[in-house]
C-alpha positions as CSV (number, residue, x, y, z in Angstrom):
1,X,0.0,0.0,0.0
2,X,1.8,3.0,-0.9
3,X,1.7,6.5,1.0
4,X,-0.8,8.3,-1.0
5,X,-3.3,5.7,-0.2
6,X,-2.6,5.3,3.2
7,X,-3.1,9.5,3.3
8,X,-6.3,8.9,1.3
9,X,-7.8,6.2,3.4
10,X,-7.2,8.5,6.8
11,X,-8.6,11.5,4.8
12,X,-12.2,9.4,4.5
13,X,-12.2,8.2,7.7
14,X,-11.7,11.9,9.3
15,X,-15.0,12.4,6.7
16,X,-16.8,9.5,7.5
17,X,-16.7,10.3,11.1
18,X,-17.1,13.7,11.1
19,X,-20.5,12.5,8.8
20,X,-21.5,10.4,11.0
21,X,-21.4,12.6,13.9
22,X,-23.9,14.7,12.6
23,X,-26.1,12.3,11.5
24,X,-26.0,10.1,14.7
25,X,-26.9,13.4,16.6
26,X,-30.1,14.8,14.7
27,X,-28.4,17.8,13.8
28,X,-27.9,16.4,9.9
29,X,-30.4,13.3,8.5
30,X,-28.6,12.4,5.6
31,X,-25.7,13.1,4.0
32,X,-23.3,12.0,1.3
33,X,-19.8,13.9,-0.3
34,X,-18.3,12.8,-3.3
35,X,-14.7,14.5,-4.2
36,X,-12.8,13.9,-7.5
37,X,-8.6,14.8,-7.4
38,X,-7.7,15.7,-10.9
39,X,-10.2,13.7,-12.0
40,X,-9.6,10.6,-10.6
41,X,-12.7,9.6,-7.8
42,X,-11.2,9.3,-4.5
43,X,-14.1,10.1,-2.1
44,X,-17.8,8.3,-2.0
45,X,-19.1,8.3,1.1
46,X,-22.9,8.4,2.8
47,X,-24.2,8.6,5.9
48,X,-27.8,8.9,7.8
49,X,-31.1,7.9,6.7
50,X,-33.3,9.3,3.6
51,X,-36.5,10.6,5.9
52,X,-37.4,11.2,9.5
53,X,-38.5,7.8,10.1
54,X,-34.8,6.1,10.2
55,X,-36.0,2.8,8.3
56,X,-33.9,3.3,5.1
57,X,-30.1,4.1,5.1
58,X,-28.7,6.8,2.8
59,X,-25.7,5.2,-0.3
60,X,-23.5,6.9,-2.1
61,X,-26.6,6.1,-4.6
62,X,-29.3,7.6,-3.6
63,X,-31.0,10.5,-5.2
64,X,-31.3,13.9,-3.5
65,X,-33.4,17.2,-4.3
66,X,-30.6,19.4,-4.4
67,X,-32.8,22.5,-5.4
68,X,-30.0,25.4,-6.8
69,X,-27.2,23.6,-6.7
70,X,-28.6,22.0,-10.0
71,X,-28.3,25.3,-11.3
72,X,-24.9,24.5,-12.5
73,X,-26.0,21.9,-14.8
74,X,-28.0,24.7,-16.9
75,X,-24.8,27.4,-16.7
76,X,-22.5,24.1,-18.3
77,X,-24.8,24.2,-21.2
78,X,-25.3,27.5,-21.6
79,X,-21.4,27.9,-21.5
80,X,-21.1,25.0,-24.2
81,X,-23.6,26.2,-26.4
82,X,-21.5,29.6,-26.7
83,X,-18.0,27.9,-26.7
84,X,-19.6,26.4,-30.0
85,X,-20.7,29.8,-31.4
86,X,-24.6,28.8,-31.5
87,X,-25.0,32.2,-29.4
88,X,-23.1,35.4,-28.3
89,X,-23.2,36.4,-24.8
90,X,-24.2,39.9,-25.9
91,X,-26.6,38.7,-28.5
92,X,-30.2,39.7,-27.6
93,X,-32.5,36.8,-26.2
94,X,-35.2,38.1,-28.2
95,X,-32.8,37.4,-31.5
96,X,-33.7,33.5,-30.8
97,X,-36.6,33.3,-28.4
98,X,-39.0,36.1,-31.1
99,X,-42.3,35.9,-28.2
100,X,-39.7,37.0,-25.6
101,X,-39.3,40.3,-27.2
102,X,-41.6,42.4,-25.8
103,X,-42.6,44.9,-22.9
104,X,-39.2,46.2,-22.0
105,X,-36.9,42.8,-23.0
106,X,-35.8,44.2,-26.1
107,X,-32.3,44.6,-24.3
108,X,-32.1,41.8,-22.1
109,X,-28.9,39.8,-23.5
110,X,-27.6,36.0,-22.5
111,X,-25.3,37.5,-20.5
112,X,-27.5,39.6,-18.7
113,X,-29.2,36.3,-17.7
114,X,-26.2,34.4,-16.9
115,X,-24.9,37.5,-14.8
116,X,-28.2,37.6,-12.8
117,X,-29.3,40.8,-14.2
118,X,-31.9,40.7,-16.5
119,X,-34.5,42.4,-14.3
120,X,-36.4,38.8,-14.1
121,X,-35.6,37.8,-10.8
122,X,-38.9,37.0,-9.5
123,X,-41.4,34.7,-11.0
124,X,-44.5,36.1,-12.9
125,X,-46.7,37.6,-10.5
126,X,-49.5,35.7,-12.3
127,X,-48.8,32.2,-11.7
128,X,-49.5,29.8,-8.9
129,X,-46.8,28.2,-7.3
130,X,-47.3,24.8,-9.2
131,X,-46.9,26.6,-12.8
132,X,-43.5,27.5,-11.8
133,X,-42.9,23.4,-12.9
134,X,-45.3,23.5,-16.0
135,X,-42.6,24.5,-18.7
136,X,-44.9,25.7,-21.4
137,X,-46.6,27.3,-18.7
138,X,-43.9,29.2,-16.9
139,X,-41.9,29.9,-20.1
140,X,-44.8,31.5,-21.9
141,X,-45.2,34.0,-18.7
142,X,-41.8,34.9,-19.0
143,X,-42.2,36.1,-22.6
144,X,-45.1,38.2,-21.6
145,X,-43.9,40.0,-18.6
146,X,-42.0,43.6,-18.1
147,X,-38.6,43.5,-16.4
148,X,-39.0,44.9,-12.5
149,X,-35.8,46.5,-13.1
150,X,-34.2,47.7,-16.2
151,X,-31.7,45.1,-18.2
152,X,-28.1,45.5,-16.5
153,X,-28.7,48.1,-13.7
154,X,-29.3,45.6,-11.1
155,X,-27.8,42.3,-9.5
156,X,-30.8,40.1,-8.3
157,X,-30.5,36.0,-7.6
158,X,-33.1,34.6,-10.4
159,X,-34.0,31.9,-8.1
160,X,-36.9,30.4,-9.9
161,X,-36.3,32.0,-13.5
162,X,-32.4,31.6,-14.1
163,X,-32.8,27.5,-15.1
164,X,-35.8,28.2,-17.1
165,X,-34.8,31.1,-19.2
166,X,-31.3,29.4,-19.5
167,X,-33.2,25.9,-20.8
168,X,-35.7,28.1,-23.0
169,X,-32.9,30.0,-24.7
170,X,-31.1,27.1,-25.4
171,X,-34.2,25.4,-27.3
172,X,-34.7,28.5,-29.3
173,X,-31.2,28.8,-30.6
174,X,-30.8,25.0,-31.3
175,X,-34.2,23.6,-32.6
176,X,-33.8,20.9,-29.3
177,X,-35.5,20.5,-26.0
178,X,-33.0,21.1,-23.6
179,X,-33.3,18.1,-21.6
180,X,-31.7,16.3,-25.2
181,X,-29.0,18.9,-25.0
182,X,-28.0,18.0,-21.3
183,X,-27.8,14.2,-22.5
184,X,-26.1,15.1,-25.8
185,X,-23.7,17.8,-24.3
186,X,-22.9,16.8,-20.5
187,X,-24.7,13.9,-19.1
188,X,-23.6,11.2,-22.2
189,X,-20.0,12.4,-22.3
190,X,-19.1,12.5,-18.5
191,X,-21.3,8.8,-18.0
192,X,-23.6,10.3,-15.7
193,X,-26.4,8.6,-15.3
194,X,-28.5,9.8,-12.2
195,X,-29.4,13.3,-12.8
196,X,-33.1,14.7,-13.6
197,X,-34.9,17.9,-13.8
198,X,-37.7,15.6,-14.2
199,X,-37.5,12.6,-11.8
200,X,-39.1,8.9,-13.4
201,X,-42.2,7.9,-11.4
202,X,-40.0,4.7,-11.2
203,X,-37.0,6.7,-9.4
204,X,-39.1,7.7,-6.7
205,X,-38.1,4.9,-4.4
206,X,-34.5,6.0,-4.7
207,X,-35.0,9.2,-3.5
208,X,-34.6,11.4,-0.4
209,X,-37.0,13.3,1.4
210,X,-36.7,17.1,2.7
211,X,-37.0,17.5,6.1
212,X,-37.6,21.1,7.5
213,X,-38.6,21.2,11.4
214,X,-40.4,24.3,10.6
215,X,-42.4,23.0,8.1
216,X,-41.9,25.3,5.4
217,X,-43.7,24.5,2.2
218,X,-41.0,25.6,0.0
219,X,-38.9,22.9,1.3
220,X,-41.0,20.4,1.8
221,X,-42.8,20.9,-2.0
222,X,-39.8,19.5,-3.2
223,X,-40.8,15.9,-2.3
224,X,-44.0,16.3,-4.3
225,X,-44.3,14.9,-7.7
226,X,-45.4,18.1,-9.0
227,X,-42.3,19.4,-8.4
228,X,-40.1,16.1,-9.1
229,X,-41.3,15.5,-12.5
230,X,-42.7,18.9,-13.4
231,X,-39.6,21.1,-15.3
232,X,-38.0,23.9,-14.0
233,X,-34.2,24.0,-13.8
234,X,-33.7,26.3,-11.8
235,X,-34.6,24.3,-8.4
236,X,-36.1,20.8,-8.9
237,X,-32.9,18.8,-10.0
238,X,-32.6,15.5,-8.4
239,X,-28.8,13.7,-8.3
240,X,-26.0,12.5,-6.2
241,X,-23.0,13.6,-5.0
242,X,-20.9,11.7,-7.0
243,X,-23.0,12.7,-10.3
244,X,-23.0,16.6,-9.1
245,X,-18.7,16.1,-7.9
246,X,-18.5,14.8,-12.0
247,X,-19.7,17.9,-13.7
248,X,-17.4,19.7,-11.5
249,X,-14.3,17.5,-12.0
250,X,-15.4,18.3,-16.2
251,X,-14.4,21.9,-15.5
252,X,-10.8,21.5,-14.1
253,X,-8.2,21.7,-16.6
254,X,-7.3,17.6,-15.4
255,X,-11.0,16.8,-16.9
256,X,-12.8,13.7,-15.9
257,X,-11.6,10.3,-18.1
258,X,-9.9,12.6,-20.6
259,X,-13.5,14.9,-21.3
260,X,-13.1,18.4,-20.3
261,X,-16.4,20.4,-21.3
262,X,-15.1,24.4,-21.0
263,X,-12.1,25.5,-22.4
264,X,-9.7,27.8,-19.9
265,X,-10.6,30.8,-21.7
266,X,-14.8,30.1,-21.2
267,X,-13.8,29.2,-17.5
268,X,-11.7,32.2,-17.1
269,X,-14.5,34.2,-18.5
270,X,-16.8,32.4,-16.3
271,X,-15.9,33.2,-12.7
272,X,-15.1,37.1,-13.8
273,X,-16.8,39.6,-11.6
274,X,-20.0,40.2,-13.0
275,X,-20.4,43.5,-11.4
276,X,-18.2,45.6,-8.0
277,X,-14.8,43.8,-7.5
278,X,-14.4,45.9,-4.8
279,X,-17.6,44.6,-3.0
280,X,-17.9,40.9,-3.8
281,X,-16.6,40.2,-0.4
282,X,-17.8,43.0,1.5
283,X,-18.5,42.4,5.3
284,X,-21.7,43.8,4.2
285,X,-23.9,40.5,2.7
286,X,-26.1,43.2,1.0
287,X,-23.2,44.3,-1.1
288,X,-22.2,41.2,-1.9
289,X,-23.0,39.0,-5.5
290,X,-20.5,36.7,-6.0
291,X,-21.6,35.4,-9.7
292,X,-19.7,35.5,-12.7
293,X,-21.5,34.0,-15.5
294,X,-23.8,31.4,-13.7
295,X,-21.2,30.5,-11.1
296,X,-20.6,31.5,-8.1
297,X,-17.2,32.6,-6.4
298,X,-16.7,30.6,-2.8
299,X,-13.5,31.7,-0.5
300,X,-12.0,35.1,0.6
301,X,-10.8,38.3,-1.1
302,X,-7.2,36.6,-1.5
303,X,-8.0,34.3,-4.0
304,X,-11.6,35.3,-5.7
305,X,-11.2,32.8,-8.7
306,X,-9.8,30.0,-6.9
307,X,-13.1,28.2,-5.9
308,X,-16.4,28.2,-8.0
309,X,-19.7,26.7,-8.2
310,X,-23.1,26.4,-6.7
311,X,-25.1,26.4,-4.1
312,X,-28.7,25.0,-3.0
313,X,-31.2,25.9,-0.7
314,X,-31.1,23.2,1.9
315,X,-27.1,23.2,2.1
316,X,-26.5,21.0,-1.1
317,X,-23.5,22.5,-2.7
318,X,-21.2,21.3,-5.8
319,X,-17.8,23.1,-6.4
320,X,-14.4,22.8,-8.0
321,X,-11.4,24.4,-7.1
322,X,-9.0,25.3,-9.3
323,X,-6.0,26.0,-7.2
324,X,-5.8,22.0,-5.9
325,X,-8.0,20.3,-8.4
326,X,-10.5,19.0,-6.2
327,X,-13.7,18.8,-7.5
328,X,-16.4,18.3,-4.2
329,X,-20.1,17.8,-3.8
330,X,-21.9,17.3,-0.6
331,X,-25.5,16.7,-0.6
332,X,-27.9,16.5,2.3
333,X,-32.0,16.6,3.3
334,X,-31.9,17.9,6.1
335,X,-32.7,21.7,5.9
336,X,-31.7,23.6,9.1
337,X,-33.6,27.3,9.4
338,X,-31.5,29.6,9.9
339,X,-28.1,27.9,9.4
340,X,-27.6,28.1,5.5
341,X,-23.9,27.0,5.7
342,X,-23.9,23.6,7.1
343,X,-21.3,22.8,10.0
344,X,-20.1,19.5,8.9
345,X,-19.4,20.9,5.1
346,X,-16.8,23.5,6.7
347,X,-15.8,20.6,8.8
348,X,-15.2,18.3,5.6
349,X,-13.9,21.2,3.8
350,X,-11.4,22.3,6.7
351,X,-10.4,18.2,6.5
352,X,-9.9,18.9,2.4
353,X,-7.8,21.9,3.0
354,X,-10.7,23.8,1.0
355,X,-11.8,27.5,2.1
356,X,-14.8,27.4,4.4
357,X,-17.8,29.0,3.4
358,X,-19.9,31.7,5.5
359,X,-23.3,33.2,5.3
């Protein structure tokens, strides 16, 4: 056994305890973190249960809702499509989605979407909560309503419209439904098998449940099958760690099995400041928007591109680093109010020598 695998071996133990610790206690119900090292897997583990009721265990299989953190999937294609010329960041949306070009969206470019500043960032006032999943439904609102703010002026998380206007554009500017795009583009290439923006009836059984001791409905709707197999990307991907550490390990110059999906220059591009520099890392959070083009920008002020990727609501996260090559998910159902930033993750990532992460 030579010394590197000794090191590794000791380095998922630390994990698997620190894991377990959580779960045993209450405080965490099920968790699992997958980690790639210049593309090569090294770390698979689980721990915990997959609901309340303590009866199933939790594999490095099983399928989580990882809300946001799915986000990334959509920003991979988007990325793609324009390393391939099918689009122009600065291109118009309305030059390939024609209904979209209406009441004020006349300016609203690709980039303006992937930069979260379209002026979209809340859903159309019109629609119930369970359109937000019907994609004819939700997609068709989005072409018909005004921006709140005007195109560029303003940083504002898209949380329900990012995915969607991402997986519409895409459509329009290729002739395909998206969902064949991810499989074509990113899922087919890097082998990855168990990821869905609309879970199988069939893949229920393999699936975690949210858990929010609050009750919240905005949590807990994601273990409804009108969210599971309804289609929005911007919240209601379903996956594992491993599957979510993959697309990350596709980013890093090492690739994943010889497949690396974004050139340096599109990554470089990527995880630029979309907006202040100077206040990406204030101390004030309302200052603070830490996306490039989709991405997001984890660690401190000293190294701003090092670490990038996304997060989800209930503390699922994917990320790659590009400074060590690691490439890390963790995934849980457990959603803790008030606590965003789970402990064990800064645990795990203090373990992987990885910044920590804070509200």
């Amino acid at each position: 056994m030579n010394t590197f695998t000794e090191r590794q071996l000791r380095i998922n133990s630390q994990i698997q305890e620190i894991m377990d610790e959580y779960t045993a206690s209450g405080r965490e119900c099920g968790l699992q973190l997958a980690f790639y090292d210049h593309g090569t897997l090294l770390c698979d583990l689980a721990s915990g249960f997959t609901d309340g009721t303590g009866s199933k265990k939790v594999t490095p299989d099983t399928l989580f809702p990882v809300f946001s953190a799915g986000k990334c999937v959509m920003t991979i294609l988007m990325l793609i499509l324009y390393q391939e010329n099918v689009f122009g960041l600065d291109d118009p949306v309305c030059r390939y989605w024609k209904e979209f070009g209406k009441n004020g969206k006349q300016k609203i470019t690709i980039r303006h979407v992937l930069h979260h500043s379209s002026g979209l960032h809340d859903p159309p006032p019109r629609l119930k909560f369970a359109d937000y999943y019907r994609w004819d439904v939700f997609c068709s609102a989005l072409a018909d309503v005004t921006p709140e703010t005007e195109p560029g002026e303003k940083k504002a998380y898209h949380g329900y419209t990012y995915g969607a206007l991402c997986g519409k554009i895409a459509e329009e500017a290729t002739g395909k439904p998206f969902i064949t795009l991810l499989h074509e583009k990113i899922f087919e290439p890097l082998n990855i098998r168990d990821m869905y923006f609309s879970l199988p009836e069939e893949r229920y059984g393999d699936l975690a449940s949210i858990l929010d001791p609050e009750d919240n409905e905005f949590f807990l709707s994601h273990n409804k099958p009108y969210v599971l197999s309804g289609l929005n990307p911007s919240t209601n991907c379903c996956t594992n760690a491993r599957s979510l550490a993959r697309l990350y390990a596709s980013l890093l110059p090492s690739g994943l099995e010889g497949k690396v999906l974004l050139e340096e220059k599109t990554i470089q591009e990527a995880v630029s400041f979309g907006f202040d520099p100077e206040n990406e890392f204030s101390s004030d959070r309302k200052k603070r928007f830490r996306f490039g083009l989709g991405f997001v920008r984890f660690g401190d002020i000293s190294s701003p591109f090092r670490l990038f990727g996304q997060t989800g609501a209930a503390g699922s996260e994917g990320s790659a680093d590009r400074e060590s090559g690691l490439a890390m998910a963790f995934v849980k159902n457990r959603n803790i109010p008030g606590k965003p930033i789970s402990e064990a993750r800064n645990r795990i990532a203090r373990v992987l020598g990885l910044p920590e992460m804070t509200r």
